[in-house]
N, C-alpha and C positions, 0 to 999 in steps of 0.2 A: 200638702202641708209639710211632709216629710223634704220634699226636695227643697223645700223656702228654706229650710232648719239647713241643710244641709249646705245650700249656698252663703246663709249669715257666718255657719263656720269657718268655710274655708277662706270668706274676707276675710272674718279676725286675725285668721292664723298667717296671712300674706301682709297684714298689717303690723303684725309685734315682730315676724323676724328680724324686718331691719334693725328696731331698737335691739334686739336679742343681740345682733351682730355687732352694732356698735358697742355697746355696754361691755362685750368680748373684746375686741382692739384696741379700746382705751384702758383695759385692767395689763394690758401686753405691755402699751407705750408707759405708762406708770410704773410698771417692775423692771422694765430696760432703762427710766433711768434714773432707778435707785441703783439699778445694778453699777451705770458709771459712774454717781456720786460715789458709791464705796470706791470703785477702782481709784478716784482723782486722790480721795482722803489717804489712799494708801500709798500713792504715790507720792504728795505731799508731808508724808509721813517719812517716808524714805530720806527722801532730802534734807529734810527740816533735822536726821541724823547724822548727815553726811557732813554739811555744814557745820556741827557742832563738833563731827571730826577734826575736820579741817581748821577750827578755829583753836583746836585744844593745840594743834600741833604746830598751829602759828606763834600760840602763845607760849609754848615748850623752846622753840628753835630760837624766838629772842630776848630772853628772861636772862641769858647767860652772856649776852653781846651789847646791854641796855649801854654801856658805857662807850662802847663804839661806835666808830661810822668811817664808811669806804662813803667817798664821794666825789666832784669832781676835779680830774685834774687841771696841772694850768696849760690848758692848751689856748690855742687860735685858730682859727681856721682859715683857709686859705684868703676869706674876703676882710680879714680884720687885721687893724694896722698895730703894731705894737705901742703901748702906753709908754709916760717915761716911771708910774707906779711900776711898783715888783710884778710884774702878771706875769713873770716867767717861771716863778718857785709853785708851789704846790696854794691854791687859790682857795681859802678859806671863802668866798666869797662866792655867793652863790652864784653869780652871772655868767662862771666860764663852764657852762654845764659836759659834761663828758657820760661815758657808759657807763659809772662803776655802781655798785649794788649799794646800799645805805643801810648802816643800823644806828645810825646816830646824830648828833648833830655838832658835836663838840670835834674828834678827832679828824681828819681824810686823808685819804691814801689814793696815790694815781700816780702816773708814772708813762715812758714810752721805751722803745726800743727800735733798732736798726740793722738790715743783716744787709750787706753792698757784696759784689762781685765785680770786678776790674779786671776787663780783656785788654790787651795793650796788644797794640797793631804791627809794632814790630821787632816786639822779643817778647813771646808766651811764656818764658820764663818768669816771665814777672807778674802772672796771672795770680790773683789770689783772692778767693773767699775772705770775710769775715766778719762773726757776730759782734760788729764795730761798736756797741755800748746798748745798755742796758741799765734803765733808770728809774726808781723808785724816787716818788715825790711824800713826804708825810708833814702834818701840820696838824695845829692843835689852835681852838679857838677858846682862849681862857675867861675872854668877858667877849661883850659886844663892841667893846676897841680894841683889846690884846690879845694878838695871835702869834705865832710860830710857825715858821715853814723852813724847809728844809729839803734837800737836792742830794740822794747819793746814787753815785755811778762806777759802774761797770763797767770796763772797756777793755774789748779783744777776750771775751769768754774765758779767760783765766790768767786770775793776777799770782803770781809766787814771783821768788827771788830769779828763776829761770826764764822766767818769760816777760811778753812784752805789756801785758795787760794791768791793769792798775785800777782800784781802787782808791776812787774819791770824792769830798766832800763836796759841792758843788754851791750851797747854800746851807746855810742855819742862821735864820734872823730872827730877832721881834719887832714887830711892826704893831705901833698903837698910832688908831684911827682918832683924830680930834675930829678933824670934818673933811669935806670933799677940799677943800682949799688947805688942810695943812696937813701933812700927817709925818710919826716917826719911825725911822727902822732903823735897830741897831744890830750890829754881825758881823757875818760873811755875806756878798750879793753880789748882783750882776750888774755889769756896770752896763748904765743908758749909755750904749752907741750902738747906731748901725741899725740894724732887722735881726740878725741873725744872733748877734749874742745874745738878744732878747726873747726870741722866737726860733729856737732851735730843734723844737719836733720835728721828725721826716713829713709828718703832713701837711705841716706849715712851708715849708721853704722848700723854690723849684730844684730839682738839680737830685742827681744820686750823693754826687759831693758836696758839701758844703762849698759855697763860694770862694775864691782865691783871695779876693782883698780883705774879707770878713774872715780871713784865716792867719795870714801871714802879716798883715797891716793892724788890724782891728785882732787881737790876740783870744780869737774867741774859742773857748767860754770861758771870757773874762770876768774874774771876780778878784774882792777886796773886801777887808776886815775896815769896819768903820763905822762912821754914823750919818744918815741922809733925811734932808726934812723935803718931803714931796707932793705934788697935789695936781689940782687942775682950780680954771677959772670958770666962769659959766660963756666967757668967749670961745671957750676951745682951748687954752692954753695949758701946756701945761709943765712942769721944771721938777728939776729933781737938782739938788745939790748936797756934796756933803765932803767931810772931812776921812781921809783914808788911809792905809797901808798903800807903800806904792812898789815899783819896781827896783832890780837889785842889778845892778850894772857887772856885777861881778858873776852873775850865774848865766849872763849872755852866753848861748853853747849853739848858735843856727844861725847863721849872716842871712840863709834864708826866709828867717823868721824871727827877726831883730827881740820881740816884746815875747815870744812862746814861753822861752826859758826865765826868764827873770821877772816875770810875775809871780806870786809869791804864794799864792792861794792860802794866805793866814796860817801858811806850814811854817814854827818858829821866824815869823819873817821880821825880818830887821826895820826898826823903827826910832829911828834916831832920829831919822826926818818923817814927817806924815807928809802926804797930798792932796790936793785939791780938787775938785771935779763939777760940773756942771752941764746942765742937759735943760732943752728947752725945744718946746716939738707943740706945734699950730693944726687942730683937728676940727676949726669950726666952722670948715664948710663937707660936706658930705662925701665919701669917698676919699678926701687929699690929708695928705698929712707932708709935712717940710717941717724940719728941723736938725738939729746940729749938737753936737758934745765938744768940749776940750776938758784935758784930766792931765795936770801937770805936778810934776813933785821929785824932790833930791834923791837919785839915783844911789849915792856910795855910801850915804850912811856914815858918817864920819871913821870910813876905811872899815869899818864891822868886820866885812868876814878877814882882813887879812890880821886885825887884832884877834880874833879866835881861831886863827893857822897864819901863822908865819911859814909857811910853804907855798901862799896861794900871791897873787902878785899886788906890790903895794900900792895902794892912792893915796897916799897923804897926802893932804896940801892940796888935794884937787876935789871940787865941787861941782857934780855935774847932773843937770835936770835935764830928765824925759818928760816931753811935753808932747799930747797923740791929739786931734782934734779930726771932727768928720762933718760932713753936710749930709744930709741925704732927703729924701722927697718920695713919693708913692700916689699913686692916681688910681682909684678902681672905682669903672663904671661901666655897668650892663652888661657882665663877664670878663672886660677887659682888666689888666692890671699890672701900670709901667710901675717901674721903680729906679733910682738909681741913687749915686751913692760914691763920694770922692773921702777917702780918709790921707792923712797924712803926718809924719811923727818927725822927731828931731831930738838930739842928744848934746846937749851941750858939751864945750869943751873935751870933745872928741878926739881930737886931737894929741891931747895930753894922755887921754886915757889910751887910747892906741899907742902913742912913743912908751908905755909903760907895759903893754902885753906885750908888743912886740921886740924890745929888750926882755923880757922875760922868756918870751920862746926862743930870742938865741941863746939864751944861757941854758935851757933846760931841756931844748931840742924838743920842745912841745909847741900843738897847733892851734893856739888856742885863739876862741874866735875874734877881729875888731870889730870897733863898733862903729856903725855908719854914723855920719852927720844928718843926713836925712834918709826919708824913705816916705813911700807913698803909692797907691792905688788907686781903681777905681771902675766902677760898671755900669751898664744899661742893661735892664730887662724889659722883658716883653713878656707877657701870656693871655691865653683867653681861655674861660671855661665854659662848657660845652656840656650843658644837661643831658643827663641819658635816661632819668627818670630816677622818682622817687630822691636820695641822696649821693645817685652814680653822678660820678663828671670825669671826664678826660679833660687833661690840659695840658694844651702843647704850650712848647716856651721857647726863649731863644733871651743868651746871654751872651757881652761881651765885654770883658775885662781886661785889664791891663795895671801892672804891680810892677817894682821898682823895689828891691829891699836894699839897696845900697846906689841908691839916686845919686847920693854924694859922699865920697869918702875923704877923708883927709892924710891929710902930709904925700899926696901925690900917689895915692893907692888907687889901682886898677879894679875895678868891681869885675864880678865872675857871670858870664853870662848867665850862667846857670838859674839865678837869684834876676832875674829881670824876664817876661812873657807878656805874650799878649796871647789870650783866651779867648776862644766861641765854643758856647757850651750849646746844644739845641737838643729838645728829647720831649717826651710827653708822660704827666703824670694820671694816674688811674686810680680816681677812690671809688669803689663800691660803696662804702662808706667815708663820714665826713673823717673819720678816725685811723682810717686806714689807708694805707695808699702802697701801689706797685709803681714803679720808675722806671725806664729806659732814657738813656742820650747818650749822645758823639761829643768827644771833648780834642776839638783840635788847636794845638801848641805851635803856634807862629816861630818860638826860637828853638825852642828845646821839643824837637816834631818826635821824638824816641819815646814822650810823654801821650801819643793820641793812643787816645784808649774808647771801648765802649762799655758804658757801663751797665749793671742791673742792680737796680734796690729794693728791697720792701721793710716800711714803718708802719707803725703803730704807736696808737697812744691812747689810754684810759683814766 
């Protein structure tokens, strides 16, 4: 009896451990995870303070700048063709997107810069560095059609009475939007010709140097005090014309660069006579864009500057118009992207006004410059870009140009070789960014060979 009692025991008791056991590992698995529910809550707790940092000190840093805004500048990039609208001043519009930081939506601020070096091949004396300009873009958007932009520059890292560098205006307009087909800009601005006086950031145009016929032919960065009514069609078309300040025959001071000196850049400029101007440029097929400028209007002013100095030489009785016109065209498809580009200018009654400086400089023993009857240039380019990944591209190029500043001179005058070339420019451009860019190329000089140089640049723009 005793051993029957004895075996019911030790069943029961092989029977309850397992529950005894389990009963034990599920009170364990229960307290571990309360334990990580606390941990998660503390941790969620952490954060949920951190963030509230962070947002106090967000709302700290722009409580004091609600009225401003850094945003984009008016850039292009290398695959976009210049408009005959303003998209070269400071682009209140939000389409030309760039890098800059934003606290607003009214002001922006953007800008670029350029630092070039020039090795020349056969006198290193003529080597020279320089922080070649430096340019702040700012504009103001007053309503949803009335805005303000505005261009000031820098050039040669320091302007005073001693040196060569200068300060200046480059734009200040207002532009009111009526619609994509009409719109107004009144100012100072950039006149529609060419690529390049429209599109003159380092990252946009190939080359360390700006181009020769876009320099010396096309006076660029050409600008004019005036009024322009502008737009586009839903063809592609699109015009800009307007009424201007024009050039001043009397500040002609460079045979090399007929239009450089006598543009007037709305510094006291003489307006006795206004000019004319008109641009008209075809963008409705993808990639191509052709179009052309002419901008004509009375050079002397009726004798202006020699009524305000009888010391300087006289035109009376002589009327004479500058008249600049250009063609140009551009193709870009599937990294490639040709361009080219004929301009050509003229000075009426030339003649007269040369038999007048040049009695003037026998009598005063001064050399002061004449003025051609014609003058003209003109280029082909080549490039292709070359994805390296993400926004990197290299792209090589090849340019070749050919200028004339005194094509034709009058009363049997000998033009100076000096003022006449023909250019191949070839080099390769390097953006690690679309913003950024390093440069190298060879520039060699068919007449004037004491000019081959090799260069280095690097731009920026925000």
């Amino acid at each position: 009896m005793k051993k029957i009692a004895a075996l019911l025991a030790a069943t029961c008791l092989a029977t309850a451990t397992p529950a005894i056991a389990a009963d034990v590992s599920l009170e364990a698995q229960v307290a571990q995870l309360k334990a990580q529910v606390a941990a998660q809550n503390e941790l969620l707790a952490s954060q949920a303070a951190r963030l509230e940092q962070i947002e106090a000190r967000l709302r700290a840093a722009s409580e004091p700048a609600q009225s401003l805004a850094v945003a984009a500048p008016p850039v292009v990039d290398q695959g976009t063709t210049p408009a005959s609208a303003p998209t070269q001043a400071l682009a209140v519009n939000a389409g030309r997107a760039g890098s800059g930081a934003a606290f607003g939506s009214d002001t922006t601020i953007g800008g670029y810069g350029e630092i070039t070096y020039n090795g020349y091949l056969k006198d290193s004396s003529r080597n020279q560095a320089d922080l070649k300009r430096l340019v702040l873009f700012v504009g103001h958007r007053f309503s949803d059609k009335l805005s303000f932009t505005s261009e000031i520059e820098v050039e040669h890292a320091v302007a005073s009475a001693g040196d060569e560098g200068e300060v200046a205006i480059e734009q200040a307009y207002l532009d009111y939007a009526i619609n994509s087909s009409l719109n107004l800009k009144a100012g100072l601005f950039l006149m529609p010709f060419g690529f390049l006086n429209r599109s003159h950031e380092p990252p946009v145009f190939y080359g360390v140097e700006r181009n020769e016929v876009e320099t010396r032919i096309i006076p660029s960065t050409w600008r004019e005090g005036g009024v322009s009514l502008y737009g586009s069609t839903p063809f592609g078309l699109n015009y800009d014309v307007g009424v201007t300040t024009g050039f001043d025959i009397a500040k002609l001071d460079d045979a090399g660069a007929p239009l450089a000196g006598s543009h007037q850049e709305l510094q006291l400029a003489k307006a006795s006579n206004l000019s004319f101007y008109g641009s008209l440029e075809y963008q409705g097929v993808p990639g191509l864009l052709v179009g052309g400028a002419v901008f004509s209007g009375n050079a002397t002013h009726n004798n202006a500057d020699f009524k305000a100095d009888n010391a300087l030489p006289d035109f009376s009785g002589i009327t004479s118009r500058i008249t600049l016109w250009d063609v140009h065209g551009r193709w870009q498809h599937k990294g490639f992207d040709f361009q080219a580009l004929y301009a050509r200018g003229t000075v009426s009654r030339a003649a007269a006004l040369d038999g007048v400086v040049a009695a003037y400089n026998a009598a005063n023993g001064t050399v002061l410059t004449l003025a051609p009857s014609a003058f003209y240039g003109w280029y082909a380019q080549g490039a292709y870009s070359i994805a390296l990944g993400g926004e990197a591209t290299l792209d090589p190029f090849v340019r070749y140009e050919k200028f004339d500043t005194q094509a034709v001179l009058p009363l049997g005058l000998l033009s100076d070789p000096v003022n006449r070339d023909r250019l191949l420019t070839t080099g390769l451009s390097f953006h690690p960014l679309r913003s950024v860019v390093v440069k190298v190329d060879y520039q060699k000089f068919f007449q004037n060979k004491d000019n081959n140089r090799f260069n280095l640049g690097l731009g920026y723009m925000f």
